[in-house]
Structures are given as C-alpha cells and as structure tokens.
C-alpha positions in Angstrom: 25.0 6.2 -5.5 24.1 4.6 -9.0 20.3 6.2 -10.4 19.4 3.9 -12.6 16.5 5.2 -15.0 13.6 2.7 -15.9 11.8 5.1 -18.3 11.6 8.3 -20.2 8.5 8.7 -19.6 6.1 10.6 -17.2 2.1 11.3 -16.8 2.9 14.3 -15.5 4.2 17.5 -17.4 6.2 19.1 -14.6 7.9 23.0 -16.0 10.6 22.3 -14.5 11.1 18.7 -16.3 8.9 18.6 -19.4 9.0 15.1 -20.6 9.0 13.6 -24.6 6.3 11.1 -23.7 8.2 8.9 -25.4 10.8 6.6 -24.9 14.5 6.7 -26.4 15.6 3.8 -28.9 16.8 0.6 -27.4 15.6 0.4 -24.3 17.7 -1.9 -21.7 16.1 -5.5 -20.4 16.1 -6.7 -17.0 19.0 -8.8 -17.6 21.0 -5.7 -19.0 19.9 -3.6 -16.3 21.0 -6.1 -13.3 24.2 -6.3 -15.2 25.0 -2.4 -14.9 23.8 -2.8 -11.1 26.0 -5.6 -10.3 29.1 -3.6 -12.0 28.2 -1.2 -10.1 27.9 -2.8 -7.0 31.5 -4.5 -7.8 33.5 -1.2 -8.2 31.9 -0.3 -4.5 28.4 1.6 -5.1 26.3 0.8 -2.0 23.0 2.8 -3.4 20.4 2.5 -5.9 18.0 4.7 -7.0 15.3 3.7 -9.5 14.0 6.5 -11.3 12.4 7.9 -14.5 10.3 9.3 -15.8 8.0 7.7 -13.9 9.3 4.9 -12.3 6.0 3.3 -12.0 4.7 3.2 -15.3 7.7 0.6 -15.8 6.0 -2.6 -15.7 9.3 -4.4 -14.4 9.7 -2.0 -11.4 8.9 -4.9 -9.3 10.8 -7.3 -10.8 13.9 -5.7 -10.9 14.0 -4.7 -7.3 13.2 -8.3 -6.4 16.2 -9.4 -9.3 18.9 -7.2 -7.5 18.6 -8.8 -3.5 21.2 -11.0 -4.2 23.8 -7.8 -5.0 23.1 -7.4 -1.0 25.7 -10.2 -0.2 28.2 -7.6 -2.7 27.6 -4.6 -0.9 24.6 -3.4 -2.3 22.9 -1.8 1.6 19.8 0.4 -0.1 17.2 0.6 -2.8 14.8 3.3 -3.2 12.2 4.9 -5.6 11.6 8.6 -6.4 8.0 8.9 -7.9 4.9 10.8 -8.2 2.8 8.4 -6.5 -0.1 8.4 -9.0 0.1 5.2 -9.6 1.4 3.4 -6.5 -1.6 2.0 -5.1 -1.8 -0.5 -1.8 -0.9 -3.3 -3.9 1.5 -2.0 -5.3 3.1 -0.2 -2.0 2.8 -3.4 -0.5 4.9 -5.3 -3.4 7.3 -3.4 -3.6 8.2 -3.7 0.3 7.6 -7.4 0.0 10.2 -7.6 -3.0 12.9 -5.3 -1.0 12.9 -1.8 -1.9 13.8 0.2 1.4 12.9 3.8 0.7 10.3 5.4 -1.0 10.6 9.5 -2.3 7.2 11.0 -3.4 7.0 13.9 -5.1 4.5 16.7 -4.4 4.9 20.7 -5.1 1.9 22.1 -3.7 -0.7 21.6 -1.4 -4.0 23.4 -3.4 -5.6 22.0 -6.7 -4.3 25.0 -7.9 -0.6 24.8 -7.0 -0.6 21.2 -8.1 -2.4 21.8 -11.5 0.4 24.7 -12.2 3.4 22.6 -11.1 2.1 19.0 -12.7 1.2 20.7 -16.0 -2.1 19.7 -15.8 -4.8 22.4 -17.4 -7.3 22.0 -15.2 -7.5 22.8 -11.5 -9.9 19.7 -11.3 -6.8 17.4 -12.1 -4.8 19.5 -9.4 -7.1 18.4 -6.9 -7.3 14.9 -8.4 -4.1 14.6 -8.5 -3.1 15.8 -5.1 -5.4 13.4 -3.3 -3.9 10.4 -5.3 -0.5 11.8 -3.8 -1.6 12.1 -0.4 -3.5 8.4 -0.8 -0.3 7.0 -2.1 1.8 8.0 1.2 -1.0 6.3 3.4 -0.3 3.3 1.5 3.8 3.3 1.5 3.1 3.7 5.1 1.0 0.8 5.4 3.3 -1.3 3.3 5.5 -0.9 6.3 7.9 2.4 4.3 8.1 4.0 8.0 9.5 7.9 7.7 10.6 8.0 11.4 13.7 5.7 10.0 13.7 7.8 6.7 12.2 5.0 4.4 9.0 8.0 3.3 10.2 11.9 1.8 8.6 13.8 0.2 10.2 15.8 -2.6 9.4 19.5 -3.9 10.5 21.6 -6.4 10.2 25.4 -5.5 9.9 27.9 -8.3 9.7 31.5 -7.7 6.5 32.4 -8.6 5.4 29.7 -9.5 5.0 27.3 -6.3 6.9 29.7 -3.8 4.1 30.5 -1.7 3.4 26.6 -1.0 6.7 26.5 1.2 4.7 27.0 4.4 1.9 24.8 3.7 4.0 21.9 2.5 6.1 22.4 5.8 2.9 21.8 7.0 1.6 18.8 5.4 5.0 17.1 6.0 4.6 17.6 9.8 1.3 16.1 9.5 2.3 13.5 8.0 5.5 12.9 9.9 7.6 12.7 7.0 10.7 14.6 6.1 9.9 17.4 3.1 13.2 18.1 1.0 12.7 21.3 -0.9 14.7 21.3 -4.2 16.0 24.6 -6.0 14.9 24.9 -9.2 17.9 23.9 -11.8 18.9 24.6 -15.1 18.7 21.0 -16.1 17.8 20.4 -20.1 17.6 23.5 -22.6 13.4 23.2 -22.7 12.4 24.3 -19.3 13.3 27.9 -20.0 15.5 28.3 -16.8 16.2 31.6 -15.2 18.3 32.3 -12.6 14.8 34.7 -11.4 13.1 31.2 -10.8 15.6 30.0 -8.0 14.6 30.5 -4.3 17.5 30.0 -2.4 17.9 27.3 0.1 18.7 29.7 2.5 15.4 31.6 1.9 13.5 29.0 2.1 15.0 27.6 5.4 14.2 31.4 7.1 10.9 30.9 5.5 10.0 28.4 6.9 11.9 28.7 10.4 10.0 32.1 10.8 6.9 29.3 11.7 8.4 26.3 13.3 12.6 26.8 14.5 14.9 25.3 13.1 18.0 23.3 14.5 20.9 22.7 12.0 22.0 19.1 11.3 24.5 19.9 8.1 25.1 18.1 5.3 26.5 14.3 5.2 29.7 13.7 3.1 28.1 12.5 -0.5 24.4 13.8 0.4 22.7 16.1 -1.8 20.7 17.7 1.0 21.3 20.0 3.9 19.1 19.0 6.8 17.1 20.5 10.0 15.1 19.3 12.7 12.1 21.6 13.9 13.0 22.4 17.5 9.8 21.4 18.7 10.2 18.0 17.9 7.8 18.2 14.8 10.7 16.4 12.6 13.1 17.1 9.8 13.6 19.5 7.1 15.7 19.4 4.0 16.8 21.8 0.9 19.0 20.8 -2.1 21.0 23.7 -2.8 22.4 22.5 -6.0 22.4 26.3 -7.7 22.9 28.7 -4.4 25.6 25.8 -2.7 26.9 23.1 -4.7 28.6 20.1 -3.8 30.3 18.5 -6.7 33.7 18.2 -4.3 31.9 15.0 -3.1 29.5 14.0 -5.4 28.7 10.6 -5.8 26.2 10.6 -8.0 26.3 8.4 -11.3 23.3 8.3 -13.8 22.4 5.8 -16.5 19.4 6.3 -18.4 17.1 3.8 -19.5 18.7 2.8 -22.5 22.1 3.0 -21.5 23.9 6.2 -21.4 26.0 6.7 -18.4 26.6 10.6 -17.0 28.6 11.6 -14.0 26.5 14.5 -13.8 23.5 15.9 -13.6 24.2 18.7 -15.5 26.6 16.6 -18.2 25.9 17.2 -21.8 27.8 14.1 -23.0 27.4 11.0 -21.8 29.5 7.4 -22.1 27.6 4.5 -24.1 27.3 1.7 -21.9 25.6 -0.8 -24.4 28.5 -2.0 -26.2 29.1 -4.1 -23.2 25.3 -4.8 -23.1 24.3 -6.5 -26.3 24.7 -9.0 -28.2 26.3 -10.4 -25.3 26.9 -9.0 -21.8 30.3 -8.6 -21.0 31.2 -8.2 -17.4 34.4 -7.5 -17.7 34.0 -4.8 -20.0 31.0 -3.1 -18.1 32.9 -2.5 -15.5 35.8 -1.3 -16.7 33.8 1.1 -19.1 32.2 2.6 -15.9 35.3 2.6 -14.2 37.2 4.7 -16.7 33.8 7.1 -16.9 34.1 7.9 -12.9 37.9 8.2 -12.5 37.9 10.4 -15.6 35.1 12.4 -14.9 36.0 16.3 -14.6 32.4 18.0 -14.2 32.2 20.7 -11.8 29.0 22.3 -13.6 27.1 23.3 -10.3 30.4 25.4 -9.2 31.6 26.7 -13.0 27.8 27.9 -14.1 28.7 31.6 -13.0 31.9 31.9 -15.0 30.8 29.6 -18.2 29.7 32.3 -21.0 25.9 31.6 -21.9 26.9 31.3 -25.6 29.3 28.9 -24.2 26.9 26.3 -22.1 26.8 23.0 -24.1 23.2 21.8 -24.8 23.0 19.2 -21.6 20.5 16.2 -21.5 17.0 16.7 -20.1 16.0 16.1 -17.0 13.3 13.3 -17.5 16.2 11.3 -19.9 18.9 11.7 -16.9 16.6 10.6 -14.1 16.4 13.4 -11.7 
C-alpha cells in the first residue's frame, strides 16, 4: 500500500500526534503527486491511502483522487482517506464518491465532550462536544454519499491511551454497532520524539479485545497477509471489530506499507528516522524512469524491523524518527 500524504497539517492537536501547523518546504503538485502514484502503481502497489495531517484541509483532495482513475487500467484496485471528518461535509462526501475514492476511515477517540476535548487537544469541553457531533454528522454523510460499511468502504479509527481514553473502549464499541461500522482500536505508538511516549500508555490489543468481549463475544477472524489489523466479528451478529497491535504484536515480516510525505520524502516505515528524497526525480522535470527506480531501490533495500527490535534497541540508542503528522499515520 503506497500512503501518500497531502499535508502536514491538522485542526486538531491530538497527544498522541501533535502537529507543527505548518507545512514543510516544497510542497509536491498534483502533477508530482500523480507521478509518485503511477510509479507506484508500475512496480505493483494496488492501494492508496491519502492522508495528512488532515487530508481535507488539502484543497486538491478532490482533484487528485479524480487525476489517479486512469492508474485503475495499471493495477491501481483501491483509494481511500483517513480523516477526522470535521470538515467533510455532504458535498464534500458526496464529491469525493462521485470522483472515485472507495473507502473512507474516520477518526474518533471518545464518545463524551470530555473524552473528545482530552484526546483532540482541544481546551474546552465545549469543543469536545462540538467536535464529536461534527464527527458523528460527517459519517451520516459518507454514508449518504453511497461509502457503505457493510462492504468496508466506512471505519472508524481510535487511538486508545491508558488513561487517557481507555475507559471509552466500551462506549465506542458501542457507537460502532450503532452505526454499523467496523471500529479499529489502535495501540498507542512511539511515533515522533514530542508525544512523550511511554510504554505505561499502551493498552494492549489483547486487553482491549477481552474488554470489550466481556460485553458483546467475540469470534476470531485473524489477521490478512499485509494488514495492519487483527479482526473479530461480534457473535451476535452486531458486526466487526479490529485492534492494531503495532507495539504488543508486530507485523513488519509482511509489511507493505510505504510512506511519502507531502513534500517528498519516502519511508518504508512508520517508525523510520531517515527517509529517501524522492524530488530529485520530481523537479525541474519529472523523470519516470528515475522515480521508479528510486523507489524501487528504497523498498528492496529497506531493512526496518523497528516494531520487533524496540525491546532490545538501548533508549540512548533510538534515532530521533519523523513525526507522526509529517509521515501520514
């Protein structure tokens, strides 16, 4: 899967994310980015992700889903958006679906003003609640735009912090079987050095899973080859469940993750501190050729196996990695 990042930036100051505000120097165009998608596409990556940031406060969102249909006749099968849904309105659900995008991942961490204040970054529990009924708006409209979660095309996304958000696991389990959309809960990862990550701030996926299977049973579906997420269905037909156990169990063995933020930096990994420079292919000129043997040389060479190593890599030791808003999630 390629995750292509469209912006830096966020309106939301998440702890677990913290984002400049600000975007890095030199920014990609549209023609640069469906350059780095169609190399992609040509060295056999069927997926794209378009992330941040926030995805939607990319003016071009649209656009560039619309400029990449074509890659379908190259093998490209599926494009999808994570966000935070504040700003995808009707319109905007509803132009996206008309321009192609197949899947649709909203973010959420809580289900009280007060959860979603603590978890956004917001200050006041009046933007909490403000904010959680723009979230909830935003999945009646990707559902009216035709996003249907009974095929997968609707998640919902959550970070779970101990202490912080870990008391929202029932009620988002919850909400999702309201809503009939599959929730993914996401262990809390040392991505960045300004979070302030603690090993005391991961609930394991395993935890989690009891947690919640102590309300509703679980049945166990595994894990795909290349997912990220381990998945149940509620015995009582109430839908799916997820976890992404990227700190408790990793799966770098088959990991086919490749990241390129929005200005051009290509990582292999989430967790990478050092990533491969992508532009000099880009600009002046694009140079196909080049691009994709410059991203073919980054994934047959790539050696990171952070997720399994953490626990044996000295502290002292850890290189400074990129943060989480610049990598995309």
């Amino acid at each position: 899967m390629l995750r292509l990042s469209l912006t830096a930036r966020c309106n939301l100051a998440c702890p677990y994310c913290l984002p400049d505000g600000q975007e890095p120097e030199g920014l990609l165009s549209l023609e640069q980015r469906l350059a780095v998608v169609e190399a992609a596409v040509a060295l056999g990556f069927h997926s794209l992700r378009l992330t941040g940031g926030e995805p939607l406060l990319h003016p071009g969102l649209t656009e560039l889903v619309a400029a990449v249909q074509p890659l379908r006749r190259a093998g490209l099968r599926q494009i999808a958006v994570t966000s935070n849904g504040l700003l995808l309105t009707a319109e905007r659900a509803w132009k996206l679906r008309q321009a192609g995008l197949d899947r649709l991942t909203i973010s959420l961490d809580g289900t009280t003003a007060t959860s979603v204040a603590r978890m956004a970054g917001l200050k006041e529990t009046s933007a909490g609640a403000q904010t959680l009924a723009r979230v909830l708006a935003a999945i009646d409209h990707a559902r009216a735009a035709g996003f249907d979660p009974a095929r997968g095309e609707l998640k919902l996304n959550a970070v779970i912090q101990r202490d912080r958000n870990d008391n929202q696991l029932v009620p988002l389990a919850r909400l999702a079987r309201h809503q009939g959309v599959e929730l993914r809960l996401i262990e809390a990862m040392d991505v960045g050095s300004r979070n302030g990550w603690t090993p005391q701030q991961v609930v394991p996926a395993a935890e989690m899973v009891q947690t919640i299977a102590s309300h509703w049973p679980l049945l166990p579906l595994g894990r795909k080859a290349h997912g990220t997420a381990s998945r149940w269905r509620y015995r009582d037909g109430g839908g799916h469940l997820a976890v992404v156990a990227s700190i408790t169990a990793p799966f770098c063995g088959d990991c086919d993750r490749l990241r390129i933020t929005a200005n051009g930096i290509a990582y292999p990994c989430l967790f990478a501190s050092v990533g491969t420079d992508l532009r000099p292919q880009l600009q002046p000129a694009i140079q196909p050729d080049g691009l994709r043997a410059a991203i073919a040389r980054l994934w047959g060479e790539r050696t990171d196996r952070y997720s399994e190593e953490r626990g044996s890599i000295p502290t002292d030791q850890r290189a400074s990695p990129a943060e989480m808003a610049v990598l995309g999630g």
